[in-house]
VOGU-3710 file (C-alpha; in Angstrom, 3 decimals, decimal comma):
1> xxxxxxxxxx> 9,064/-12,195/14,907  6,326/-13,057/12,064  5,893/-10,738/9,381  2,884/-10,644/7,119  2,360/-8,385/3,950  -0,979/-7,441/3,047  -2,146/-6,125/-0,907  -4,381/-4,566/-1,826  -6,099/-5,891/-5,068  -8,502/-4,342/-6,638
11> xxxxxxxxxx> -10,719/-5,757/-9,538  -8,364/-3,116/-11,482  -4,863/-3,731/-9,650  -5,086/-7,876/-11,243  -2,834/-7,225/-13,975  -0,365/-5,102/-11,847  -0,197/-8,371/-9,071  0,491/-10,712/-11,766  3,472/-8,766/-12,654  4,541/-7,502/-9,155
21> xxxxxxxxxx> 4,187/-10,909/-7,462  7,099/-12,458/-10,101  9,491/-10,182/-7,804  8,664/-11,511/-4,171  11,881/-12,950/-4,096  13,274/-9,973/-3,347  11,041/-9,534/-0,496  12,439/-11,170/2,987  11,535/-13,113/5,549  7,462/-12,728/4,767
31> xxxxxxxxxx> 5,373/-15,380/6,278  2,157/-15,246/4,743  0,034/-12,970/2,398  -3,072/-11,186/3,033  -5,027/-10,150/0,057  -7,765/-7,374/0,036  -10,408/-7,441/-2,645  -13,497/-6,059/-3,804  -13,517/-9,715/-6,724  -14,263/-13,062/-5,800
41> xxxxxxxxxx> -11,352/-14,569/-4,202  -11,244/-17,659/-6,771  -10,680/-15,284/-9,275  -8,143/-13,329/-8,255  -6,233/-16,691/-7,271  -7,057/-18,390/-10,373  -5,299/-14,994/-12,489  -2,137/-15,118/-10,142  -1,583/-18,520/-10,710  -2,179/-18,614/-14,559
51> xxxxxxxxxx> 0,989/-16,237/-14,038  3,059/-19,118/-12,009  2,287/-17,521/-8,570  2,981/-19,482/-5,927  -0,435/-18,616/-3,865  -0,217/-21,672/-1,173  0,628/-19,046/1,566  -1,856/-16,045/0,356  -5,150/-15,715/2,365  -8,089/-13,746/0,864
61> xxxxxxxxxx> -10,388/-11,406/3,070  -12,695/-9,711/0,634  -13,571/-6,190/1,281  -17,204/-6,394/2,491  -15,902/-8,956/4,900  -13,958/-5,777/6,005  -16,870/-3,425/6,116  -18,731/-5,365/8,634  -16,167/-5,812/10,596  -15,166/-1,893/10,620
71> xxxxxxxxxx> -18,591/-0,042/9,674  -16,727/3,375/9,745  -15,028/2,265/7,037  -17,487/3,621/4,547  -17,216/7,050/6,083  -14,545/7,391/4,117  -16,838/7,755/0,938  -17,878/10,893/-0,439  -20,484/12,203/-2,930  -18,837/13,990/-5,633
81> xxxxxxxxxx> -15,741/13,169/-5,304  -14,484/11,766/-8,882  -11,490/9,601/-6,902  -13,889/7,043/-5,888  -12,977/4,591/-3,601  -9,341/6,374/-3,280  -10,188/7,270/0,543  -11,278/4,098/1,512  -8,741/1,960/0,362  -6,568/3,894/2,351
91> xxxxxxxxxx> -9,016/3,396/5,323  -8,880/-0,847/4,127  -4,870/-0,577/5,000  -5,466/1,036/8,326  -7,926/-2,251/9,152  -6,351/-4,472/7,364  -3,356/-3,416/10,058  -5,984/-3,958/12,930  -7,422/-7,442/11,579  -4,612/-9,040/10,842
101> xxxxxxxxxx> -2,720/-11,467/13,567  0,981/-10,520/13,535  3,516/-8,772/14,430  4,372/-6,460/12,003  2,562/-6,105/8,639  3,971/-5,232/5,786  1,992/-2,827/3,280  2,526/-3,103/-0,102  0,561/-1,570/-3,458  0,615/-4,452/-6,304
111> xxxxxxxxxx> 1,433/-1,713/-8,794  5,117/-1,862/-7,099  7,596/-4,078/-6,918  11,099/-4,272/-5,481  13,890/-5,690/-6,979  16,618/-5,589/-4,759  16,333/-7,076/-1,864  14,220/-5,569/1,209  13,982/-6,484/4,774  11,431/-4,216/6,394
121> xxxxxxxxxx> 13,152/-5,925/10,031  16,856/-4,642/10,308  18,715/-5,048/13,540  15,308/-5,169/15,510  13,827/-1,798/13,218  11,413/-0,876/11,083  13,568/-0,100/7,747  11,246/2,574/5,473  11,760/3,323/2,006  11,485/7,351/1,697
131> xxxxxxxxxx> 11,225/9,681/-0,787  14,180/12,542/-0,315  13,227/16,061/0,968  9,387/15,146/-0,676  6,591/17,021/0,561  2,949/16,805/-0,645  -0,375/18,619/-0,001  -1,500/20,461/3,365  -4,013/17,837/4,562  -1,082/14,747/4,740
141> xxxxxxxxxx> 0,450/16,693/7,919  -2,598/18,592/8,691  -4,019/15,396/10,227  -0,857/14,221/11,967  -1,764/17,401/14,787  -5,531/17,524/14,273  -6,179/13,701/15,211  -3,184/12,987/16,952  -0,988/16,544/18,623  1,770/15,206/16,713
151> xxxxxxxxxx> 3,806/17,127/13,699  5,834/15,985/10,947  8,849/14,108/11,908  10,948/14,460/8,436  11,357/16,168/5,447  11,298/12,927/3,805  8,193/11,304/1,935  6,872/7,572/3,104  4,689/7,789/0,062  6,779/4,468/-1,414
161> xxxxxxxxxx> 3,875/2,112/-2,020  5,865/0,086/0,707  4,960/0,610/5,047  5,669/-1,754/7,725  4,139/-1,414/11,027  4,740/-2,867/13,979  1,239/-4,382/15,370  1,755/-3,003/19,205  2,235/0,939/17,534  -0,591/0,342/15,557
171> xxxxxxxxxx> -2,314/-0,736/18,761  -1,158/2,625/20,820  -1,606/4,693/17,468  -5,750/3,402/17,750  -6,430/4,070/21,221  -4,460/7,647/21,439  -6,998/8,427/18,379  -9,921/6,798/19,975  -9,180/8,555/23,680  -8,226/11,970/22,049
181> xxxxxxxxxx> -11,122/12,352/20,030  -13,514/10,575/21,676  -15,105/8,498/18,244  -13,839/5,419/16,635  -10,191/5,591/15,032  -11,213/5,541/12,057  -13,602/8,373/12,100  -10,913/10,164/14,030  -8,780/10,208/11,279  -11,222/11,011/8,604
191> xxxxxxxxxx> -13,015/13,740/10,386  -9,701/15,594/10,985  -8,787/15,387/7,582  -9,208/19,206/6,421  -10,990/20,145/2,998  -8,497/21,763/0,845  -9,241/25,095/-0,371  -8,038/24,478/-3,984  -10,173/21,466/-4,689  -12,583/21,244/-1,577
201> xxxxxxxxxx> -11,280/17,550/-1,540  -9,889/15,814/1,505  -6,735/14,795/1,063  -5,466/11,777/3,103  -2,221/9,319/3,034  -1,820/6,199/5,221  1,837/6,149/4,449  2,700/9,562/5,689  0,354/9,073/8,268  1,670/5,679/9,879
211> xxxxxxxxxx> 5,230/6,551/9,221  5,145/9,597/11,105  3,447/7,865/13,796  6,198/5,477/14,409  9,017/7,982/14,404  7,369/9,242/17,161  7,381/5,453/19,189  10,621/4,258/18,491  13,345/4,688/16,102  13,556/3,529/12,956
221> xxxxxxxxxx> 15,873/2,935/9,352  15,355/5,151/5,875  16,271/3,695/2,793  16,134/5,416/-0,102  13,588/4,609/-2,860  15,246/4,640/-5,873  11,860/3,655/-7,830  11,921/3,923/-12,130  8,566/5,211/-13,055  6,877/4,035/-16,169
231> xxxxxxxxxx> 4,875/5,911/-18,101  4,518/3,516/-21,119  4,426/-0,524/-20,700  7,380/0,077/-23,502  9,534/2,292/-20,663  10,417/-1,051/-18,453  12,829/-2,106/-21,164  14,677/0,828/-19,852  14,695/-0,472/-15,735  18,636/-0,910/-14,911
241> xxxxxxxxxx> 20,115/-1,714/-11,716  20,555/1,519/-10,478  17,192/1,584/-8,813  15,461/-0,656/-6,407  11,807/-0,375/-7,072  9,771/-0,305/-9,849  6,191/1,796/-9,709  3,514/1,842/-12,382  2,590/5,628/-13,548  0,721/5,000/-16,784
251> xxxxxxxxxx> -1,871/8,190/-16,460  -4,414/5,783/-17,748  -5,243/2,630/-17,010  -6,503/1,035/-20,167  -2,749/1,957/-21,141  -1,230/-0,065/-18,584  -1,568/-3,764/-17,962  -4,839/-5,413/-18,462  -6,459/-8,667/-17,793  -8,011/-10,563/-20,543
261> xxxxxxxxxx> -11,226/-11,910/-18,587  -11,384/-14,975/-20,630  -7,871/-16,443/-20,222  -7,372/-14,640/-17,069  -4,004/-13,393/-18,665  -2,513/-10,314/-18,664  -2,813/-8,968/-22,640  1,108/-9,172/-23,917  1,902/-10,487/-20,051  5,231/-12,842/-21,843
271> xxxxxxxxxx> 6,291/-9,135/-23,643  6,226/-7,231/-20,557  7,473/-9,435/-17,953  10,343/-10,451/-20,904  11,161/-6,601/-20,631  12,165/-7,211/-16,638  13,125/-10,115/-16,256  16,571/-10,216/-16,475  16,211/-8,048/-13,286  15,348/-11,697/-11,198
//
């Protein structure tokens, strides 16, 4: 059974990897690394390994490669809408699921790390980390019976910044979207996506989205996701062993870690890391 991961690493997201990719250890039985990117390639490899990151098993697809593969992707842009690209880097994980040759592909944000360890393949299942009796906005279930006839299978929140999927649900999971609606999958899922009425924003997440999915195809493990949230950089001298994942949620991002471009360091990286890395 091969498992890949794919991250998703942003021009902006750099600094996070540098950090996030010291903990892979505590990651198991992944046989190769794909890495999404809107920055050339070289770069981004040439960062992680100024940080010691072992990058001979990482493969780079940059994200325009991705657009011409899956046009629809850039549906998922909107005028006006101050998040961005927030929409379609979700859409990028949804392809990147598609495009990618194995059998189960591991999701993972680079602003989150585990560290204890974490099969996502236990006993022949998918094992998710959940958020307890965690419910967000409308649209995240909304779509789950608009696109798909489907409702919510648990009170409990997949939005861990971790998702395995098993390649043959993701296969079903595009055709029932492409024969129900009669438009490519990823336009099915987008166009179903209702506006809210308190910000006239669509809101949209792949996690809830693909772990409802395969709750509905086969059965599957919850782990809870302890995760410590910083705030500060100076908050992950307070991680302890109590929890097993670690999440950047510095409101800002000039507050959090950032790359000096002409070192390709992380600013303070030896500070930081020193403030987790008994935790290895």
């Amino acid at each position: 059974m091969r498992i890949a991961r794919a991250l998703f690493i942003a021009s902006y997201r750099i600094p996070h990897a540098c950090l996030s990719l010291q903990f892979d250890r505590y990651l198991k039985n992944i046989d190769h690394t794909y890495i999404f990117t809107n920055t050339e390639p070289v770069y981004v490899d040439g960062c992680l390994r100024a940080h010691g990151i072992d990058t001979t098993n990482f493969e780079y697809i940059a994200d325009s490669q991705m657009d011409h593969l899956y046009p629809t992707l850039r549906n998922w842009w909107f005028d006006n809408d101050y998040r961005g690209s927030w929409l379609y880097q979700q859409a990028l994980k949804l392809a990147a699921i598609d495009f990618i040759d194995s059998d189960i592909v591991l999701i993972q944000d680079p602003d989150t790390f585990a560290i204890k360890p974490y099969d996502c393949l236990e006993q022949e299942q998918l094992k998710f980390f959940i958020l307890p009796n965690e419910t967000h906005t409308a649209g995240y279930y909304d779509v789950l019976k608009n696109s798909l006839g489907i409702e919510r299978q648990t009170p409990h929140c997949f939005v861990s910044e971790f998702m395995p999927v098993f390649k043959q649900d993701w296969t079903r999971l595009k055709a029932t979207l492409e024969a129900r609606n009669n438009c490519d999958a990823f336009d099915a899922i987008i166009n179903n996506v209702p506006y809210e009425r308190y910000d006239g924003l669509k809101w949209f997440s792949e996690y809830e989205f693909l772990g409802n999915w395969t709750m509905t195809q086969r059965p599957v493990k919850l782990l809870q996701q302890k995760r410590f949230q910083y705030k500060t950089l100076d908050q992950l001298k307070d991680v302890t062993r109590e929890y097993n994942c670690v999440c950047d949620a510095i409101p800002k991002l000039e507050n959090s870690l950032v790359l000096d471009p002409a070192t390709h360091k992380v600013v303070d990286f030896e500070k930081y890391f020193g403030y987790v890395k008994h935790l290895l």
